[in-house]
LUMZA-724711 format. One line per 3 residues: their letters; for each residue x, y, z of N, C-alpha, C. Coordinates in steps of 0.1 Angstrom, whole numbers, always signed. Example, Ala and Ser with C-alpha at 12.3 -4.5 7.8 and 13.67 -1.06 7.14 Angstrom:
REM residues 2
as = +132/-57/+78/+123/-45/+78/+132/-33/+78  +128/-22/+71/+137/-11/+71/+129/+0/+79
This chain:
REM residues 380
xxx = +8/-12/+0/+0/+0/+0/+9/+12/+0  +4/+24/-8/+12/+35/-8/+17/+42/+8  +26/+45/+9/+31/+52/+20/+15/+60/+25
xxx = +16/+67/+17/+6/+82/+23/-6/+77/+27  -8/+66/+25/-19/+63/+34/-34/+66/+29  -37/+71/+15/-49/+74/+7/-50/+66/-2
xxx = -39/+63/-13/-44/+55/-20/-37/+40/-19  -43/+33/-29/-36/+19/-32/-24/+23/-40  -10/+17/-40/-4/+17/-53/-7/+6/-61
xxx = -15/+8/-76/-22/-3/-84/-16/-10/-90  -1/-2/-92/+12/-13/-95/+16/-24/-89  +17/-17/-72/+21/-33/-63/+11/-40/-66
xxx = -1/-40/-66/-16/-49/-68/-14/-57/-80  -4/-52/-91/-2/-61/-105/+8/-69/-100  +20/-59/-95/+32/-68/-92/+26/-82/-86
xxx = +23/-85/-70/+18/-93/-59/+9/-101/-65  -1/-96/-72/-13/-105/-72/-17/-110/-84  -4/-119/-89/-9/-124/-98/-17/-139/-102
xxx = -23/-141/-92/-40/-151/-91/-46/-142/-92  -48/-129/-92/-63/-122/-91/-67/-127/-84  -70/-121/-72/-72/-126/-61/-85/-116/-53
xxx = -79/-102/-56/-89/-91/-57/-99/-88/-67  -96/-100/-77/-110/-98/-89/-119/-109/-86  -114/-123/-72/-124/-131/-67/-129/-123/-53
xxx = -125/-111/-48/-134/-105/-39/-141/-97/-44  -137/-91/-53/-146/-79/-60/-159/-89/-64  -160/-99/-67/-171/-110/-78/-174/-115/-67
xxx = -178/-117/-53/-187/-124/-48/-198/-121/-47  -205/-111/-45/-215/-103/-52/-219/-111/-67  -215/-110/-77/-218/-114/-87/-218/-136/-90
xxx = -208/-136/-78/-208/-153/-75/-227/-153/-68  -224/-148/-64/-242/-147/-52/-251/-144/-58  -251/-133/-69/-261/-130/-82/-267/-141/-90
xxx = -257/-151/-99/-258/-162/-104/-260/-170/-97  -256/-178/-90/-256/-189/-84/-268/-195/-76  -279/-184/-74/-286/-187/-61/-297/-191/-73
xxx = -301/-181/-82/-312/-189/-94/-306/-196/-100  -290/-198/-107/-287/-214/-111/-295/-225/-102  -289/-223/-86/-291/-238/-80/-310/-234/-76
xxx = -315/-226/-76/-331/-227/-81/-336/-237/-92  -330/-235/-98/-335/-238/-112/-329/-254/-115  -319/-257/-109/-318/-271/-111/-322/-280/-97
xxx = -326/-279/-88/-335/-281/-77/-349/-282/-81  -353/-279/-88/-370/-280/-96/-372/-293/-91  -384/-294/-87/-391/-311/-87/-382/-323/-83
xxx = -369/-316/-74/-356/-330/-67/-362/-332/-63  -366/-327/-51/-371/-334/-37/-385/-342/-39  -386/-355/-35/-395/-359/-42/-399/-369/-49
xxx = -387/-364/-62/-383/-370/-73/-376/-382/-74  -380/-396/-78/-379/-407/-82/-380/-414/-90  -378/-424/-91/-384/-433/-104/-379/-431/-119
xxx = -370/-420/-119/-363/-412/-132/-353/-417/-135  -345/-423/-126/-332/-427/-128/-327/-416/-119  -331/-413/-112/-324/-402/-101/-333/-405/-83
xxx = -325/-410/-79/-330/-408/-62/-330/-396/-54  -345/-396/-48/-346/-384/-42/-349/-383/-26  -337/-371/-27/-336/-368/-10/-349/-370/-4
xxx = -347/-365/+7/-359/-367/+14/-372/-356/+19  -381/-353/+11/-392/-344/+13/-388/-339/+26  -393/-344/+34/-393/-339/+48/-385/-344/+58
xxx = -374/-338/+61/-362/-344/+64/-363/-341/+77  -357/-353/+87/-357/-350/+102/-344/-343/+105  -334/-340/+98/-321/-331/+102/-318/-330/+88
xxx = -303/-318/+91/-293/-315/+82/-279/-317/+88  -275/-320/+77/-260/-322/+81/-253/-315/+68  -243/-307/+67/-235/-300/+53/-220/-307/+55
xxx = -217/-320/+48/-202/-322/+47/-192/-311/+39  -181/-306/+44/-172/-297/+37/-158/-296/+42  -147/-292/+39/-140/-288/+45/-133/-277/+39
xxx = -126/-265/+45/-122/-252/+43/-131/-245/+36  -128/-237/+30/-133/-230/+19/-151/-235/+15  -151/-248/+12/-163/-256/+14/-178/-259/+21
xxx = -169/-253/+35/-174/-255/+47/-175/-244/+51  -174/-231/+52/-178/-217/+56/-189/-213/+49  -189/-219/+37/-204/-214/+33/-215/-218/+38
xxx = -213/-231/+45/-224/-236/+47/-224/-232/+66  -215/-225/+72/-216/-221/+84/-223/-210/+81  -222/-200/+69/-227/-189/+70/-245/-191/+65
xxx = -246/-199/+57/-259/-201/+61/-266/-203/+73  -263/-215/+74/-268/-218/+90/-268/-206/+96  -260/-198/+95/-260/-182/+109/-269/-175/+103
xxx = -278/-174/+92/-283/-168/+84/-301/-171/+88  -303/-184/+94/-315/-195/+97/-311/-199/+106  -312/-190/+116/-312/-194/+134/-320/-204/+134
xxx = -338/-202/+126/-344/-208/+134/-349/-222/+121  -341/-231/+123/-345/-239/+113/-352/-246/+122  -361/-259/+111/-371/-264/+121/-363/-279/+125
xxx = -354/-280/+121/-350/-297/+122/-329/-294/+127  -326/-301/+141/-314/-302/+142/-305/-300/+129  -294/-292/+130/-285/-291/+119/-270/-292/+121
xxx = -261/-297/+114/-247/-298/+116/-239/-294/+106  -226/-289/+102/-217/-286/+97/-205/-299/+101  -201/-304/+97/-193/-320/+96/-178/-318/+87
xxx = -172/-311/+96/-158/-312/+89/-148/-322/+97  -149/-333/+82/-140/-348/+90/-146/-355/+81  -146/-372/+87/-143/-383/+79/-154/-389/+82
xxx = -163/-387/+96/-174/-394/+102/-187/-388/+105  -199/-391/+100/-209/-385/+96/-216/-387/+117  -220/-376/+120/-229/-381/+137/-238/-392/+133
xxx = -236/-399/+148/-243/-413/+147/-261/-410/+146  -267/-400/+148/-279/-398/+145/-284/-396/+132  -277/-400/+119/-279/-394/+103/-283/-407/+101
xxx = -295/-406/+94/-301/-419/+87/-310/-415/+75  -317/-425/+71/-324/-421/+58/-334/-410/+56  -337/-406/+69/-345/-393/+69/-341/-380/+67
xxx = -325/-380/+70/-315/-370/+70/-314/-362/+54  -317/-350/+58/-309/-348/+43/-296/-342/+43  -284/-349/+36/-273/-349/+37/-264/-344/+25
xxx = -257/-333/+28/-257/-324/+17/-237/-323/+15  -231/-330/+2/-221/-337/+3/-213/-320/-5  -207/-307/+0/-202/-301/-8/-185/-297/-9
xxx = -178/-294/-18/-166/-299/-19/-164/-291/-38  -159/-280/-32/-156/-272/-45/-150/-276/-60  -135/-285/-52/-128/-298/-63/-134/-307/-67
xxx = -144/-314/-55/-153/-325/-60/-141/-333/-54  -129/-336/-47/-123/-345/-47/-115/-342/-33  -121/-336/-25/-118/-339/-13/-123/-352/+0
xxx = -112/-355/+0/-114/-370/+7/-120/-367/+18  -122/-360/+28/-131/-362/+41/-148/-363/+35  -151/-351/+24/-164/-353/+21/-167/-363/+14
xxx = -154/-371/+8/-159/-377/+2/-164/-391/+11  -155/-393/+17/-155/-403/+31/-173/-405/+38  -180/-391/+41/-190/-391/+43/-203/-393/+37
xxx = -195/-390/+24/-208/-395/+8/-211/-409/+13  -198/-415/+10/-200/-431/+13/-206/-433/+27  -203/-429/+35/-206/-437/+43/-226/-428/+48
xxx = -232/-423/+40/-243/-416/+41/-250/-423/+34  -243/-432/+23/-250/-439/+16/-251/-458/+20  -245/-460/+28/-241/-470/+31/-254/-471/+45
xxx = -253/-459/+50/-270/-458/+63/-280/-455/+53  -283/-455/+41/-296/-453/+32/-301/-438/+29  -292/-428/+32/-293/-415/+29/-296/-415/+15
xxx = -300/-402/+9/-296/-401/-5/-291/-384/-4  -275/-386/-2/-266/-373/-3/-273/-362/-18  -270/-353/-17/-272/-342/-26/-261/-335/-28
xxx = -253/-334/-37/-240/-332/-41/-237/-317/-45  -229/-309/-41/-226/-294/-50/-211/-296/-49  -206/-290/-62/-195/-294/-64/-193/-290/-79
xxx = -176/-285/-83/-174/-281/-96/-174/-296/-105  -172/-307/-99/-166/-315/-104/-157/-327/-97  -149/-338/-105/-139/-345/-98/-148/-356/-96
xxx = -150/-364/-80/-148/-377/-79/-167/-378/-72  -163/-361/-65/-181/-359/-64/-190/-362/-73  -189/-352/-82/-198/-352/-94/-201/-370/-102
xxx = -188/-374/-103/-190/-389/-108/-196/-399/-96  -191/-398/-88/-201/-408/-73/-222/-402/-80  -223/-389/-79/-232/-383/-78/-239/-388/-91
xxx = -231/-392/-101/-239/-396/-116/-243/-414/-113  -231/-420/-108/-229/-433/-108/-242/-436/-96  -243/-430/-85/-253/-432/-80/-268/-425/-81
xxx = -266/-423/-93/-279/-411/-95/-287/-403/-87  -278/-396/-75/-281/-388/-67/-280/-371/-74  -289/-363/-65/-296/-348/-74/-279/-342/-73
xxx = -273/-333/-79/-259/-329/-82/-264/-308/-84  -257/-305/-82/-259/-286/-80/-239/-283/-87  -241/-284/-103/-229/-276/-103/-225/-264/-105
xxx = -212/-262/-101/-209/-247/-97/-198/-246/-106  -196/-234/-110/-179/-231/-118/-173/-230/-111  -157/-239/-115/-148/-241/-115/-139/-234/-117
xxx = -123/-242/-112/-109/-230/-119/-105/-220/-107  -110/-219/-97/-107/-211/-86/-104/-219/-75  -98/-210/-65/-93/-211/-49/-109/-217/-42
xxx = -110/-226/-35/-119/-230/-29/-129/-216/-22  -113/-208/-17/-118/-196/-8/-126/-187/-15  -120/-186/-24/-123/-176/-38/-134/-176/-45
xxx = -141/-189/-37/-155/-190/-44/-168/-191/-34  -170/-185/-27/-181/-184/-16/-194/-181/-19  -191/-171/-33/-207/-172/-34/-215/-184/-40
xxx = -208/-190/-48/-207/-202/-52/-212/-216/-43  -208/-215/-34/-203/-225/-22/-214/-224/-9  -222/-208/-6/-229/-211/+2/-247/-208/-4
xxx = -246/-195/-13/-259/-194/-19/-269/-205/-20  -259/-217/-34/-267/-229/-35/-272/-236/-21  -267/-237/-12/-272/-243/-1/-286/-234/+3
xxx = -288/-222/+3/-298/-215/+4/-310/-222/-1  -307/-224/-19/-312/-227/-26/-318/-244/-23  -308/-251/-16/-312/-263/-12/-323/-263/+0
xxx = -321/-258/+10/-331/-255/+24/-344/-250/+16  -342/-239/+10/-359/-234/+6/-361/-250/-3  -358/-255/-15/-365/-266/-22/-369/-278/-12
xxx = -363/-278/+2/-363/-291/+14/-375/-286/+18  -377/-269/+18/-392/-270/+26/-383/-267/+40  -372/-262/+46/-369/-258/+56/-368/-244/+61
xxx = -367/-234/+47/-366/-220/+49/-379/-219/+43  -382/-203/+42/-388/-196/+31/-381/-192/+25  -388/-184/+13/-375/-177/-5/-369/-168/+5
xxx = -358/-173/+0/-346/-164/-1/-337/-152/-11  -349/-152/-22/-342/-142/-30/-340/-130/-26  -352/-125/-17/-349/-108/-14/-339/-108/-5
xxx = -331/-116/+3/-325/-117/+8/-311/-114/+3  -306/-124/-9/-298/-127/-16/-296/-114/-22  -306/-105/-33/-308/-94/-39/-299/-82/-32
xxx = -306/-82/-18/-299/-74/-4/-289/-73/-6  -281/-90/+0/-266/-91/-3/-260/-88/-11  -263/-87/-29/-256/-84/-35/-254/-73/-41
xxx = -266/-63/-40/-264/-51/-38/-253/-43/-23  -259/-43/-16/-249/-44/-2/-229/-43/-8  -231/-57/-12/-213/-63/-17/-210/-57/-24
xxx = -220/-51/-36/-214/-43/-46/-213/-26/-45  -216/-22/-34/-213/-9/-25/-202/-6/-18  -197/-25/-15/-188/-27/-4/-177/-23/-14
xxx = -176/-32/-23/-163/-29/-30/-163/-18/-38  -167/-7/-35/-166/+12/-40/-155/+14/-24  -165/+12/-14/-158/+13/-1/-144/+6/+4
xxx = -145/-5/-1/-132/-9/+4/-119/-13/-4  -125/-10/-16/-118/-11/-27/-103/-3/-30  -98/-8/-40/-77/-3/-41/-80/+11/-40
xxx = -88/+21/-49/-90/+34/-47/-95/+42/-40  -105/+36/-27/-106/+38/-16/-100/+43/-7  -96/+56/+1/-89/+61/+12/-84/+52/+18
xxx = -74/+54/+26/-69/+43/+36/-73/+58/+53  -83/+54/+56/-85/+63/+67/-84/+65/+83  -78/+56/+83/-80/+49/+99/-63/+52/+103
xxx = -53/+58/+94/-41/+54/+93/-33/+49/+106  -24/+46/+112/-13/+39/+116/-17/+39/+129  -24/+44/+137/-21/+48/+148/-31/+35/+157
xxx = -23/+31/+168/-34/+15/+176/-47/+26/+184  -60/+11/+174/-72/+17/+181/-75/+17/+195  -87/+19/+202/-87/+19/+213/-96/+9/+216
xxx = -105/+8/+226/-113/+0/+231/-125/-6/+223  -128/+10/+213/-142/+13/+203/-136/+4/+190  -124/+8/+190/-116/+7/+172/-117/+15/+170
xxx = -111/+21/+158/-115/+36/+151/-124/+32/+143  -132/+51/+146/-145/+53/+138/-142/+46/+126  -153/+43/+119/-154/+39/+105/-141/+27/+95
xxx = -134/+25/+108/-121/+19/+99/-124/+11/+86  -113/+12/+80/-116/+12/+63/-107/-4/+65  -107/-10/+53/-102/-24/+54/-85/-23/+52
xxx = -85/-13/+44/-70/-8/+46/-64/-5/+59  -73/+4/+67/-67/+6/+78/-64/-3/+87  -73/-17/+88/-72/-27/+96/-62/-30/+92
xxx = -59/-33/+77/-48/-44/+75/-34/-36/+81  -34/-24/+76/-22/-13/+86/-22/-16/+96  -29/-18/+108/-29/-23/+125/-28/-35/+122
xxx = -31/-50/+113/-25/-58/+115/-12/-65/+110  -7/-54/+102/+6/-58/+98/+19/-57/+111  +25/-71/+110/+34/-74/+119/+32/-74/+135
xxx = +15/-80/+135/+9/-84/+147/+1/-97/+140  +0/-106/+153/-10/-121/+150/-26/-112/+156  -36/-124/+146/-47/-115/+146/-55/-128/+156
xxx = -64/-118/+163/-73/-128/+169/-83/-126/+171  -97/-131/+165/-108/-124/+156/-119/-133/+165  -129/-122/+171/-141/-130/+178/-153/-128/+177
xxx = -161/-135/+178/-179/-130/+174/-186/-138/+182  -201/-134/+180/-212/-139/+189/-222/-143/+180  -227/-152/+183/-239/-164/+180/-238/-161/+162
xxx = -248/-151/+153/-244/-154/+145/-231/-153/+134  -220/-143/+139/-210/-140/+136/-198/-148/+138  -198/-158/+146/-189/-167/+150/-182/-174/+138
xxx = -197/-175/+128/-189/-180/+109/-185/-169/+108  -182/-158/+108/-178/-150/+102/-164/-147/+105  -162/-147/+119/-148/-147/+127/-140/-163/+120
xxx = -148/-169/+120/-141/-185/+116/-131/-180/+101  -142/-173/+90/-138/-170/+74/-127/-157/+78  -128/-152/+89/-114/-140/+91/-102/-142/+94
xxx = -104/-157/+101/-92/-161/+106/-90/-172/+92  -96/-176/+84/-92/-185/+70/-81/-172/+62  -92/-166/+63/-87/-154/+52/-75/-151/+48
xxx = -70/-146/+64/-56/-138/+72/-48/-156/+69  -46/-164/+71/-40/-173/+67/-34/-180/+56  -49/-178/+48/-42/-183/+34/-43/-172/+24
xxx = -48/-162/+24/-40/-150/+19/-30/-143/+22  -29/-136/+36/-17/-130/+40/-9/-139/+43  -9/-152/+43/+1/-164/+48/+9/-161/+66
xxx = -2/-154/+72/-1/-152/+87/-8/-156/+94  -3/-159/+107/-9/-167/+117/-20/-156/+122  -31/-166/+127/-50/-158/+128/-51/-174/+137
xxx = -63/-162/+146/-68/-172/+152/-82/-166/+154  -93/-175/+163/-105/-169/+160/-110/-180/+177  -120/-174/+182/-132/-177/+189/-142/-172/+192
xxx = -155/-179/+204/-168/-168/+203/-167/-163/+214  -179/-156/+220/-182/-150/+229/-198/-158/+233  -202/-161/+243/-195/-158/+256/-182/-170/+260
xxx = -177/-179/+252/-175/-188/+259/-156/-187/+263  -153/-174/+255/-139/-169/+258/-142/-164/+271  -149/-156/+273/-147/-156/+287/-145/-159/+295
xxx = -147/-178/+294/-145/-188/+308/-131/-189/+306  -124/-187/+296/-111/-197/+294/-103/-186/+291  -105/-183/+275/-95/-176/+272/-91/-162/+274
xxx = -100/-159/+283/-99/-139/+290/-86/-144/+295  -81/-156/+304/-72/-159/+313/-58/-161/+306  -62/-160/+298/-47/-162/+289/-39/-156/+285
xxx = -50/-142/+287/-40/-128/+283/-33/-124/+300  -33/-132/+307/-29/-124/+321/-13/-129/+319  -12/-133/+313/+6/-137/+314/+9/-132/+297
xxx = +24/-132/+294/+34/-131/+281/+29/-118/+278  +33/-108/+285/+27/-90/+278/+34/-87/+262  +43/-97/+260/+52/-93/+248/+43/-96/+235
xxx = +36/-112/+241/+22/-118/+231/+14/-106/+229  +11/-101/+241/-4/-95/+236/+4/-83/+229  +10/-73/+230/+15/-65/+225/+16/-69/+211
xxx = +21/-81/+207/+20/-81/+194/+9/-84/+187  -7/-84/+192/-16/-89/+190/-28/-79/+186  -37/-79/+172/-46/-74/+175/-62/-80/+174
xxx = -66/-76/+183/-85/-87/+187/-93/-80/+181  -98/-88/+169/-111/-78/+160/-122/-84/+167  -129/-77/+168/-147/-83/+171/-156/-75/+159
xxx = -156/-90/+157/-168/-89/+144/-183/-86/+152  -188/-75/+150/-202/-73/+155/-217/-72/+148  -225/-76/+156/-238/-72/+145/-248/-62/+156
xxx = -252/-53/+155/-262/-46/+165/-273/-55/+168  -279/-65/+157/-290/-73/+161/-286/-88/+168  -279/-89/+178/-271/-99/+182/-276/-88/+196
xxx = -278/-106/+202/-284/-100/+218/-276/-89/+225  -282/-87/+231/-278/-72/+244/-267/-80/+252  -269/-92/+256/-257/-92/+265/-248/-97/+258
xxx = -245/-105/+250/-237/-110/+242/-225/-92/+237  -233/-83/+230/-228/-69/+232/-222/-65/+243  -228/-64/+256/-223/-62/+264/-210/-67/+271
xxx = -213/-81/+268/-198/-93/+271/-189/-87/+258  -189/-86/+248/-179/-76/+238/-174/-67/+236  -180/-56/+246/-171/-44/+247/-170/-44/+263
xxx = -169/-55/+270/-159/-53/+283/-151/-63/+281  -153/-73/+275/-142/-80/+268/-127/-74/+263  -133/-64/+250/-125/-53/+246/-118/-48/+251
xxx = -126/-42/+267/-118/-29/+275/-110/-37/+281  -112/-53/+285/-100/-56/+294/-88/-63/+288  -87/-67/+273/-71/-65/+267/-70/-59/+263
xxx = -76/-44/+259/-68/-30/+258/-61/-28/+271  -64/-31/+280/-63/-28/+295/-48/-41/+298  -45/-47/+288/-39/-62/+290/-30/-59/+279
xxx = -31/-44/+272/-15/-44/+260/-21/-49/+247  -32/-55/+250/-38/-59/+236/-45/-47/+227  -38/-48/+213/-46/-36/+204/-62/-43/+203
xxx = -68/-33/+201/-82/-40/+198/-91/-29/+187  -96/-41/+175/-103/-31/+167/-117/-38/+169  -128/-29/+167/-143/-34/+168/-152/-31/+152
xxx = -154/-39/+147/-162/-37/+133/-178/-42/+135  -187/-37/+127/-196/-36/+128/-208/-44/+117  -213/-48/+113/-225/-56/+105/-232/-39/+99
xxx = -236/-43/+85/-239/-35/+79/-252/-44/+69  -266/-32/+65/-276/-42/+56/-291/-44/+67  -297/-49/+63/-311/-51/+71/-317/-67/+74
xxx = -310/-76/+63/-316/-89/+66/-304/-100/+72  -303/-114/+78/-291/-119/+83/-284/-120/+74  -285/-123/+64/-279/-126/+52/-270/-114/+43
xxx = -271/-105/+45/-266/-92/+40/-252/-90/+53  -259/-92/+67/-249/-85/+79/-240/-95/+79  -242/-107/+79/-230/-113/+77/-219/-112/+64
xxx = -223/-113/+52/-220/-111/+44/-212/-99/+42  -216/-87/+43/-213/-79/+45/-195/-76/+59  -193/-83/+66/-185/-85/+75/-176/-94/+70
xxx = -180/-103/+59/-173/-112/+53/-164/-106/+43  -170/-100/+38/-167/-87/+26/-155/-84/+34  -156/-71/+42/-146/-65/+49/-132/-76/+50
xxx = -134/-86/+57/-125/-94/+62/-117/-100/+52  -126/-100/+34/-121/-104/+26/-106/-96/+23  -109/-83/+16/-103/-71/+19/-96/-73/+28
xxx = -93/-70/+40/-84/-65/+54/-71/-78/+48  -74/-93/+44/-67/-103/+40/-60/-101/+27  -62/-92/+22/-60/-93/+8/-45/-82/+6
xxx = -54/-68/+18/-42/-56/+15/-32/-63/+25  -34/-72/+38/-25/-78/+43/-13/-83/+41  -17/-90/+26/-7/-97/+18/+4/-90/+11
xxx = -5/-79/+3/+4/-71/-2/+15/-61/+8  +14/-59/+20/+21/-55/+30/+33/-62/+34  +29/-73/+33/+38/-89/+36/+47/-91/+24
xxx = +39/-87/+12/+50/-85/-4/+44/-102/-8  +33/-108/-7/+32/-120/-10/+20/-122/-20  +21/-130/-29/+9/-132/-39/-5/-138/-27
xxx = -11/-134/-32/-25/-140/-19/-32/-153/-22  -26/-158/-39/-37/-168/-41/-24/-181/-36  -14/-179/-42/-5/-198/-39/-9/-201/-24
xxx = -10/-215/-26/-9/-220/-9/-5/-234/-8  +9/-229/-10/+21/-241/-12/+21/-245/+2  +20/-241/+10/+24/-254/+26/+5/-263/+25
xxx = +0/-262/+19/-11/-268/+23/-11/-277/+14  -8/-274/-3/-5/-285/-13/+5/-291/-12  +16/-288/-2/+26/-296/+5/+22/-307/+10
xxx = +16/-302/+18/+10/-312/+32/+3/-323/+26  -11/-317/+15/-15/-329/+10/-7/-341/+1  +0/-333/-7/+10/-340/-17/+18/-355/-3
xxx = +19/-348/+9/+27/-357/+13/+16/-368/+20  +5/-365/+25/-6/-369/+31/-8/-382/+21  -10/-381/+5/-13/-388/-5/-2/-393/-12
xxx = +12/-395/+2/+19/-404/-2/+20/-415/+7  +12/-410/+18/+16/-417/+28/+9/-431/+29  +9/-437/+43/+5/-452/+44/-7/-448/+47
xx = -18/-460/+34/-31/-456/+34/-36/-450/+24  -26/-442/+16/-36/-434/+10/-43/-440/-1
């Protein structure tokens, strides 16, 4: 980012980011645009539907469960935070083992951006092996073919991107899945919200956008209006540690993804109240940690009064503990917009992060590491 602190330099943005990485945050908005009437429209008459050569989920399903992992799996948390009040137990399932309560009543929803992620894939099988009939979203890969071979209903999404990089993609359709189950109501005005909203966001938080908040460590409040620039300014060459309440908690989870496999820096994340019991006590020792630390709280005004209240005394007692602390806010009218909207931000804060760091935001060589070696090993 330019010294002066107002603009972006649009050069370093060519230099650093060459995945375009800022043309997959600028497009979630337009991922959320498409996506939500694609997976409308191929949902028509699933549920239900049999006898076609295709097996169909289950009308009236006694739970949900959303198999995913990373990238995969945040979409489907942000749903869920989106539909507090669904009518039937629900789970997010990141791993290899589906909860012992999933059976044929279950509708079980197998997503996985490659299509060939082995933990979801792990749960396909074994969803089908208890008499489920899984419902697949997925670009492609080993999903999509289980998904033909077993003529289970399939939602595809475009491909060619970062798992992260594709959210609107990854959680909308699930929208689109709950309302065809008969679990939500329509969701479009909702979705419409959001994507208007996201496409405001990125005027606001965008490379030509002021950097306004400049250098200086916030206080208890954060600074007024901080801009996504400015956050990433307070969090350069500090570990971040990002917290939220009931529905924000996915949100804090996608800030601490973000800051990791974009800025390639260490993030961490939890909720409120349950930091309280444990981890308020952690800041009482290593002043050097907190000092190098800054605690975002992701907020929404429509999130209970005390939960608020546990957040900004929270705040005041590791400012009080050496810890920098910034406070951000939910923006929009429906759940679906204020999360979203927060997600936005955090996209952004990870993005100018990187280029501070001097690092491309899309590679994520220690993780293709890991698996490369994971899929050498005994077992695989």
């Amino acid at each position: 980012m330019a010294e002066t602190g107002e603009t972006m330099d649009l050069e370093l943005v060519k230099a650093l980011d060459r995945g375009d990485m800022l043309g997959a945050i600028v497009a979630l908005a337009d991922q959320m645009a498409t996506a939500y009437p694609t997976a409308c429209e191929s949902l028509d008459g699933v549920f239900g539907e049999s006898g076609t050569g295709r097996s169909a989920p289950p009308s009236a399903p006694t739970g949900l469960v959303i198999c995913g992992m990373g990238g995969s799996a945040i979409g489907a948390d942000l749903v869920l935070a989106s539909l507090p009040d669904l009518p039937v137990p629900a789970a997010v399932v990141r791993g290899y083992a589906l909860p012992g309560w999933v059976g044929p009543q279950t509708l079980v929803v197998a997503a996985s951006y490659s299509g060939d992620t082995e933990e979801t894939l792990a749960c396909l099988e074994a969803a089908l092996e208890r008499g489920c009939v899984p419902l697949c979203v997925s670009s492609g890969g080993r999903l999509a073919t289980l998904a033909r071979d077993h003529g289970l209903p399939f939602v595809l999404i475009p491909g060619g991107q970062q798992p992260r990089a594709s959210l609107g993609y990854l959680s909308v359709p699930l929208l689109a899945v709950l309302e065809a189950a008969g679990l939500c109501g329509a969701q479009e005005a909702h979705v419409d919200e959001a994507v208007a909203l996201l496409r405001r966001g990125n005027t606001v938080h965008g490379p030509e956008a002021p950097e306004t908040s400049g250098a200086s460590d916030p206080g208890p409040a954060g600074p007024p209006g901080a801009t996504a620039k400015g956050l990433a300014r307070l969090l350069h060459g500090r570990q971040a540690v990002v917290y939220g309440a009931a529905s924000t908690v996915a949100v804090a989870r996608r800030w601490k993804g973000q800051i990791n496999e974009n800025a390639k820096a260490p993030a961490f994340w939890n909720e409120l109240p349950e930091l309280d019991h444990n981890e308020l006590m952690g800041w009482t020792s290593l002043p050097e940690l907190a000092a190098g630390t800054l605690a975002v709280f992701v907020n929404d005004e429509q999130t209970d009064a005390r939960l608020l209240r546990r957040a900004e005394l929270t705040a005041a007692v590791l400012a009080e503990r050496g810890v920098a602390v910034a406070q951000v806010w939910a923006q929009g009218s429906s759940r679906l917009a204020r999360l979203f909207s927060l997600v936005q931000l955090g996209d952004y804060v990870s993005f100018y992060l990187a280029l501070l760091y001097g690092v491309d935001p899309t590679p994520v060589a220690a993780i293709q590491d890991f698996k490369a070696k994971l899929a050498g090993g005994a077992g695989a």
